[in-house]
C-alpha positions as CSV (number, residue, x, y, z in Angstrom):
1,X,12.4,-31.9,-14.2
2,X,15.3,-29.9,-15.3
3,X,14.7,-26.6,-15.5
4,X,17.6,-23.6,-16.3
5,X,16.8,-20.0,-14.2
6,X,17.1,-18.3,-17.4
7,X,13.7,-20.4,-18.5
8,X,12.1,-19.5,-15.0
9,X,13.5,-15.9,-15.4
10,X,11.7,-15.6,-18.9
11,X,8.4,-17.7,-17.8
12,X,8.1,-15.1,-14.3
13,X,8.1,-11.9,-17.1
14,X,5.6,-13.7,-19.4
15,X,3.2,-14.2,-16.8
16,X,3.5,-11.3,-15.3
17,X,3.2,-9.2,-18.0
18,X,1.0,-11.7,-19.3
19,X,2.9,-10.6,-22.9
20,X,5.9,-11.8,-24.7
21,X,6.3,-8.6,-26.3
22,X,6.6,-6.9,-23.1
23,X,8.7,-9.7,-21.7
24,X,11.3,-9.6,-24.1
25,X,11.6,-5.8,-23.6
26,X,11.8,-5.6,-20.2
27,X,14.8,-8.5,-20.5
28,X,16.2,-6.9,-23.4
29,X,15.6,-9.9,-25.8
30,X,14.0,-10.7,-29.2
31,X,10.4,-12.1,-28.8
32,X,11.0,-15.2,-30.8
33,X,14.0,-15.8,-28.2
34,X,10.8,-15.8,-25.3
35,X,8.7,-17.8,-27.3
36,X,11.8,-20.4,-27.2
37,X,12.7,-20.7,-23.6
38,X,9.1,-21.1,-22.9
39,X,8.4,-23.9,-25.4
40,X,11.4,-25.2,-23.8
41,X,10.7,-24.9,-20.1
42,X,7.1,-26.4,-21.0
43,X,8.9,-29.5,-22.6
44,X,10.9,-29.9,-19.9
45,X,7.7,-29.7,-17.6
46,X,5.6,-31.9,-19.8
47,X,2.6,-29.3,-19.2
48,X,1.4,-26.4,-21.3
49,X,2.3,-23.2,-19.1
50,X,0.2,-20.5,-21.4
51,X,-2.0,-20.2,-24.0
52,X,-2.6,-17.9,-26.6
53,X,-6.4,-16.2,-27.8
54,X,-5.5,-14.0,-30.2
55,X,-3.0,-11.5,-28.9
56,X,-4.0,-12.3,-25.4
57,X,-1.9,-14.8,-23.1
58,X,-3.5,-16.5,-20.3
59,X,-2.2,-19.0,-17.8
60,X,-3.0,-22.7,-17.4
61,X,-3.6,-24.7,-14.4
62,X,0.1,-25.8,-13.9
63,X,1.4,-22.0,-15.6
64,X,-0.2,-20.8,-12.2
65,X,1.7,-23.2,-10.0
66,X,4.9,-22.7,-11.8
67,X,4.1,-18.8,-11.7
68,X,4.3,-18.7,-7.6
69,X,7.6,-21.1,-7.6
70,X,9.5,-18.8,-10.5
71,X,8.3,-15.8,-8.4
72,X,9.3,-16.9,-5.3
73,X,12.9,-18.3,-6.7
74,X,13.5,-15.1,-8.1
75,X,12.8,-13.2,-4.8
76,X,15.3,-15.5,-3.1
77,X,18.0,-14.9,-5.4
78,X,17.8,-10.7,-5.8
79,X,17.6,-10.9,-1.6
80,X,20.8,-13.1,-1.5
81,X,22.1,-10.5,-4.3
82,X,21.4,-7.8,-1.9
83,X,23.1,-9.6,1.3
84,X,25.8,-10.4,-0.9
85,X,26.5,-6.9,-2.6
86,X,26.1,-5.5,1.7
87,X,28.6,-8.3,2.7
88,X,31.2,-6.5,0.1
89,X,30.9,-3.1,1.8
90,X,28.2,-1.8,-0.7
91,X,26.5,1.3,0.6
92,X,23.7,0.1,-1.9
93,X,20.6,-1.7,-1.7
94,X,16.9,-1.7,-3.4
95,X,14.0,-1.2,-0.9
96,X,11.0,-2.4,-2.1
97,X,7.6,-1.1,-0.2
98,X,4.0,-0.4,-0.3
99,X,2.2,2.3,1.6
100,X,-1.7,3.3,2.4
101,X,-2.8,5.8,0.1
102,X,-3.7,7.9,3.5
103,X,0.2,7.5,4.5
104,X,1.8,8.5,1.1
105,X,2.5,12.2,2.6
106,X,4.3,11.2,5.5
107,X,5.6,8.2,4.1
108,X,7.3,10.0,1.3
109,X,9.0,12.3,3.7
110,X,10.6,9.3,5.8
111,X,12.0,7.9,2.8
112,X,13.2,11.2,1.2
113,X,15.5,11.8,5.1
114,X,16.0,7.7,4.6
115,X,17.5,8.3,1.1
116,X,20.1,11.3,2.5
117,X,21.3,9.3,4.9
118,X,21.3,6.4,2.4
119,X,22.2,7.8,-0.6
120,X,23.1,4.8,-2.5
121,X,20.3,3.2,-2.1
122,X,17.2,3.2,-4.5
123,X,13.5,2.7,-3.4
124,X,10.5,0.9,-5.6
125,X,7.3,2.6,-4.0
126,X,3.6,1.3,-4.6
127,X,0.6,3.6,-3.0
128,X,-2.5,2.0,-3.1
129,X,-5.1,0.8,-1.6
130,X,-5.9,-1.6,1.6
131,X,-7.0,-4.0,-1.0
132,X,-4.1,-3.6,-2.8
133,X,-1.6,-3.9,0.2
134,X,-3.3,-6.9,1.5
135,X,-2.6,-8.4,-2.0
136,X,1.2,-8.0,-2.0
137,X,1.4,-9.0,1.3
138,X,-0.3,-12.6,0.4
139,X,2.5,-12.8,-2.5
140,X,5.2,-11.8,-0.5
141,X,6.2,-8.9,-3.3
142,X,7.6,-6.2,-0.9
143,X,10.4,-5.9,1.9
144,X,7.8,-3.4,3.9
145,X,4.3,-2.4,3.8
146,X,3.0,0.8,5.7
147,X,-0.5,0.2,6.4
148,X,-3.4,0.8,9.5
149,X,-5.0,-2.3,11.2
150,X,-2.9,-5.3,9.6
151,X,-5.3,-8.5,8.9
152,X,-5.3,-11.0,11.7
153,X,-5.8,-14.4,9.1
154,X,-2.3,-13.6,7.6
155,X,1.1,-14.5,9.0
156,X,2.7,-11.3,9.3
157,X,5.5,-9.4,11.5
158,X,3.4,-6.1,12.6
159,X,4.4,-2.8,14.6
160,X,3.1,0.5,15.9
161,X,5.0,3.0,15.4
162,X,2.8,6.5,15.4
163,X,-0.9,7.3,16.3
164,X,-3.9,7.5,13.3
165,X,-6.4,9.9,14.4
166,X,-9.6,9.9,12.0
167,X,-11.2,13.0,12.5
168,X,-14.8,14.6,10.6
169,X,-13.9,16.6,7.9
170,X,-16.5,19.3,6.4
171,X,-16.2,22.4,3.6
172,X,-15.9,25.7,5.7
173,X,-19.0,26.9,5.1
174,X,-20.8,24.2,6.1
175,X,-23.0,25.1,9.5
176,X,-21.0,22.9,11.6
177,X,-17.8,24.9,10.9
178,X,-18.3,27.0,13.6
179,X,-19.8,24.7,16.1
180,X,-17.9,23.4,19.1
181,X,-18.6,19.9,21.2
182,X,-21.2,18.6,18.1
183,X,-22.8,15.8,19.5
184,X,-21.7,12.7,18.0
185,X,-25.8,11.8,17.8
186,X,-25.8,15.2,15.7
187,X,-24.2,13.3,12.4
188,X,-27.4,11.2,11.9
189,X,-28.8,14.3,10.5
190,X,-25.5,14.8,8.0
191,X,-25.0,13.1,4.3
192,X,-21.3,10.9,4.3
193,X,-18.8,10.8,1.6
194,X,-17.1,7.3,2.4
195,X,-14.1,5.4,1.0
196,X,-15.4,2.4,-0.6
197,X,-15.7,-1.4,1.3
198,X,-13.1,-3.2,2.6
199,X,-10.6,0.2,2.9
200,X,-9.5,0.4,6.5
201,X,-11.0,3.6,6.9
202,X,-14.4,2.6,6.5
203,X,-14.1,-0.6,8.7
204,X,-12.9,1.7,11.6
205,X,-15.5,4.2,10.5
206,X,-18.0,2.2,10.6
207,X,-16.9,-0.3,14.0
208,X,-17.0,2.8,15.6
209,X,-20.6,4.2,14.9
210,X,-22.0,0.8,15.3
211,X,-20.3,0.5,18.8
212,X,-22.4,4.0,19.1
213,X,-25.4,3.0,17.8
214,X,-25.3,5.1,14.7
215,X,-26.2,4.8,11.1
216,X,-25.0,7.3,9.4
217,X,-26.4,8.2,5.7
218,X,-24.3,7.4,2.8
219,X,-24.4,9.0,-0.9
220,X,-21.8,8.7,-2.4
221,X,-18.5,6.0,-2.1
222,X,-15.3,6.8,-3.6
223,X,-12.1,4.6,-3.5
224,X,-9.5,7.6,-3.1
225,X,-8.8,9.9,-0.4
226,X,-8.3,13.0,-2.8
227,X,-11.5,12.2,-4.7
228,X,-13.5,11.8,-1.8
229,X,-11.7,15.4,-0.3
230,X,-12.8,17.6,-3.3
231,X,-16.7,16.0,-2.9
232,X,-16.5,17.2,0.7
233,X,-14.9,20.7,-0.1
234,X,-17.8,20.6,-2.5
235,X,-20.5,20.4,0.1
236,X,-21.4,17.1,-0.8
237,X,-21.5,15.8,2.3
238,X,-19.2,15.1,5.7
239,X,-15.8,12.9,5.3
240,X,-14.1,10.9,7.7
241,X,-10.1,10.7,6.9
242,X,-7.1,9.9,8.5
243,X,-5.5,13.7,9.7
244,X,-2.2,12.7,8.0
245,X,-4.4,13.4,4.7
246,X,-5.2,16.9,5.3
247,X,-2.2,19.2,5.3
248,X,-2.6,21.0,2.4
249,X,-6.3,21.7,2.8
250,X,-5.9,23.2,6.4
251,X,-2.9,25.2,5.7
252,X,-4.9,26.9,2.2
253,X,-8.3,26.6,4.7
254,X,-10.5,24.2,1.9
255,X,-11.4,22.0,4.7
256,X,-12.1,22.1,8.2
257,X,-11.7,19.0,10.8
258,X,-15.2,19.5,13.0
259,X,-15.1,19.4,16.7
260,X,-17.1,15.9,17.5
261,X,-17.4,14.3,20.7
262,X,-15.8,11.7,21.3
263,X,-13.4,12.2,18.0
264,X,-11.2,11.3,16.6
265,X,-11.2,7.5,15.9
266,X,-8.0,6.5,17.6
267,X,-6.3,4.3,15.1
268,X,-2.9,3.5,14.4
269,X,0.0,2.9,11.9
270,X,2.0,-0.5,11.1
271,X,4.8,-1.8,9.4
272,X,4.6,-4.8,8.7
273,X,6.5,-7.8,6.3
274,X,5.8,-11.4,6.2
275,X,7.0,-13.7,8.8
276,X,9.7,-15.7,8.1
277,X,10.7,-13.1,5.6
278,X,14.5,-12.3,5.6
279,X,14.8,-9.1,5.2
280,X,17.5,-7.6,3.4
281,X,19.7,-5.1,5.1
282,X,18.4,-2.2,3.1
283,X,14.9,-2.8,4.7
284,X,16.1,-4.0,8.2
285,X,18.0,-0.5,8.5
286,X,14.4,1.3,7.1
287,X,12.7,-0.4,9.8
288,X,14.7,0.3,12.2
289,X,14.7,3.8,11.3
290,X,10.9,4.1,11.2
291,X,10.4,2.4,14.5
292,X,12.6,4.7,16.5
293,X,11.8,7.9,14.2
294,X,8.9,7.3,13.0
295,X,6.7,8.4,15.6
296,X,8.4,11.3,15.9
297,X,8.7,12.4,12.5
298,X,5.2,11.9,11.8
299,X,3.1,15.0,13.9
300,X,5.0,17.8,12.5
301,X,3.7,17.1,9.4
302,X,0.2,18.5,10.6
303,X,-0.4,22.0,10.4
304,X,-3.9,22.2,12.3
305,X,-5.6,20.4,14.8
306,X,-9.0,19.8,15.9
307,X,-10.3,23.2,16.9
């Protein structure tokens, strides 16, 4: 085959953004020049790469293998870019990472002391989800990913750097606000809020009540911290969150952490990248900064404890 990087370039957008339209803006060209490289790149190939249904775009069978080569030839060449640009002297470098939604307070902070130090640098940042960070993991789409428990079926790079407590969280006026030592046997009797399946607080969560012996009573799911907060100041039910969630609610006093035996849930936080990954030296000097900061940047950002 002979294929030019501007075609792979212009295919990569396309499937993507699964839209030519959107392609050509994000490369600053006219759509009808899209619609050529890709009828090009797709003679060159000898396979249709997309189709067309009405104004949708959709990938074939061999679009999807040429999608995870353009991808990953395009990661290789903005990485040597970056080496490159450092090897000049550049102060200057694009960090791309993801972050648990439960570690987007602290997280934030580390890069905002990063960035001073740093100032030339610029930073993509993607909060989302467990589900979400496992997926960009398995298509290698970030330098960094701040996460809890990293999967064991995945190839990764992984390191502790600071402590995850998951504590009970409750509305103040709930009638275990004021109780001290609550047997852990006492929550049978309590409704849960939970984060939906597959997040990594409900796997602890729930590891941990079934090496207990508990089944706790479940209502309502929700796939957010913050929405799953409000239902608990709402006295909709208990919570369990990671205490790096909380510290606006304890310091304004619209949630309480509840004083459980045997709490928290000791957990912990990771950063992690694909093995075999190389790094470029914006995110090598990120990680080394969280792994010798990190855990102690990370407990002054909680105003209360368990009482």
């Amino acid at each position: 085959m002979h294929l030019t990087f501007r075609q792979l370039q212009v295919f990569e957008a396309v499937a993507r953004l699964l839209s030519y339209r959107r392609a050509a803006e994000e490369l600053h060209l006219t759509q009808p020049a899209v619609s050529m490289q890709i009828k090009q790149l797709e003679n060159n190939v000898g396979l249709p790469l997309l189709e067309q249904q009405g104004k949708k775009v959709y990938l074939t069978e061999a679009g999807h293998e040429m999608f995870h080569y353009s991808r990953a030839i395009a990661q290789e060449l903005e990485e040597a870019g970056e080496v490159i640009e450092q090897l000049k002297g550049l102060r200057a470098g694009r960090l791309k990472i993801a972050v648990a939604s439960t570690a987007s307070a602290f997280a934030t902070r580390m890069l905002s002391l990063f960035r001073r130090r740093f100032p030339g640098i610029t930073v993509s940042l993607d909060v989302t989800n467990r589900e979400g960070l496992l997926a960009q993991l398995a298509n290698n789409e970030k330098d960094l990913v701040i996460m809890g428990k990293p999967p064991e079926d995945m190839a990764l790079v992984t390191n502790s750097f600071a402590d995850n407590p998951l504590v009970v969280i409750a509305a103040p006026d709930h009638p275990l606000a004021e109780v001290s030592q609550i047997p852990l046997s006492r929550l049978r009797e309590e409704t849960f809020v939970v984060r939906e399946p597959g997040s990594g607080t409900r796997t602890a969560m729930e590891r941990f009540f079934a090496a207990h012996q508990l089944t706790l009573e479940s209502r309502m799911e929700m796939n957010e911290n913050e929405s799953l907060k409000l239902a608990v100041q709402a006295g909709m039910g208990l919570g369990i969150v990671s205490i790096h969630t909380l510290e606006l609610e304890l310091a304004t006093g619209r949630l309480v952490i509840l004083d459980v035996e045997d709490m928290p849930i000791m957990r912990h936080w990771y950063l992690v990248h694909r093995e075999g990954k190389r790094l470029p030296p914006v995110a090598v000097a990120f990680r080394e900064f969280v792994l010798s900061e990190g855990r102690e940047l990370i407990p002054t950002l909680v105003t209360a404890t368990p009482h």
